[in-house]
C-alpha positions in Angstrom: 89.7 135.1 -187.0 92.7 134.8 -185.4 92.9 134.6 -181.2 95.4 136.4 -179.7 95.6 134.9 -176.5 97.2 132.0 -178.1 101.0 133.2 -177.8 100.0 133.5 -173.6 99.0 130.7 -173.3 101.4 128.7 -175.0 104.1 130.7 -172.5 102.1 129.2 -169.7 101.6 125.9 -171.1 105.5 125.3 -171.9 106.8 127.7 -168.3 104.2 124.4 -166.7 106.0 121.6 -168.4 109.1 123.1 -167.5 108.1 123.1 -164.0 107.0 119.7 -164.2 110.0 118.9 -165.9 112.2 120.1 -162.7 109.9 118.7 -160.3 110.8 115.1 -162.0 114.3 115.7 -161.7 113.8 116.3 -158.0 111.9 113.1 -157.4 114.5 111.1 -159.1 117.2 112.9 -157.9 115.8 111.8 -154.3 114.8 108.6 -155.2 118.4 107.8 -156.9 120.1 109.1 -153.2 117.3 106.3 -151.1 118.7 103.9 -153.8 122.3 104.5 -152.7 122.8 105.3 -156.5 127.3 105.9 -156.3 127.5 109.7 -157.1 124.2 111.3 -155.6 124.4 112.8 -152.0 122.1 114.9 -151.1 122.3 117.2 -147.2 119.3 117.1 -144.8 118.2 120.5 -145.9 117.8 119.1 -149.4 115.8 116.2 -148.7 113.9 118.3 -146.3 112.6 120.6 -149.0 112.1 117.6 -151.2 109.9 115.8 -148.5 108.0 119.5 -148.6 107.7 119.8 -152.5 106.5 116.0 -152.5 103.8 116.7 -150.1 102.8 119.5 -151.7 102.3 117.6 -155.1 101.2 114.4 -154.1 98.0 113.1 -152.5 97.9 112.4 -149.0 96.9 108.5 -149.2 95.8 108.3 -145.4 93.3 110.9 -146.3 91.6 109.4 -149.2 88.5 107.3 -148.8 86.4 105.5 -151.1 82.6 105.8 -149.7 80.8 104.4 -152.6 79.6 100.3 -153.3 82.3 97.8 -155.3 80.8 96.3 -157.8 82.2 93.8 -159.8 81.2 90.5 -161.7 83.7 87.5 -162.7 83.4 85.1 -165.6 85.4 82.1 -165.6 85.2 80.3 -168.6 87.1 76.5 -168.4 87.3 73.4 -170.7 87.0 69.5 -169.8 90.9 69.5 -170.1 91.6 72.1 -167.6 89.0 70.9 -165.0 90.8 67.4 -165.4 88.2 65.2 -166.4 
């Protein structure tokens, strides 16, 4: 049985990487002009829409809250010559 849905959606899955793809190049393309990287200038209207796209794909930290208890337990495991004794 063969699924013919399977050309579509590997047009979708490589037109996403693509996008991803571009979106990367953005971010380093912005992060190479804060670095004073020689060569890359970008006008205000370009990191404008870059501050735009980055809000749009990235969390909002301020807005993330962790409501639920920390658990944790430690185990410290130590010989005679490392206490000193």
């Amino acid at each position: 049985m063969s699924n013919g849905n399977k050309p579509q959606q590997l047009r979708v899955l490589q037109e996403e990487h693509r996008e991803r793809i571009a979106a990367t190049l953005k971010i380093n393309r912005m992060i190479d002009h804060y670095n004073d990287v020689p060569g890359v200038n970008m006008s205000a209207t370009q990191l404008k829409a870059g501050e735009i796209l980055l809000k749009k794909i990235l969390p909002d930290l301020k807005q993330i809250e962790h409501g639920g208890k920390i658990e944790a337990s430690v185990t410290i495991i130590a010989s005679a010559d490392d206490l000193n004794l």
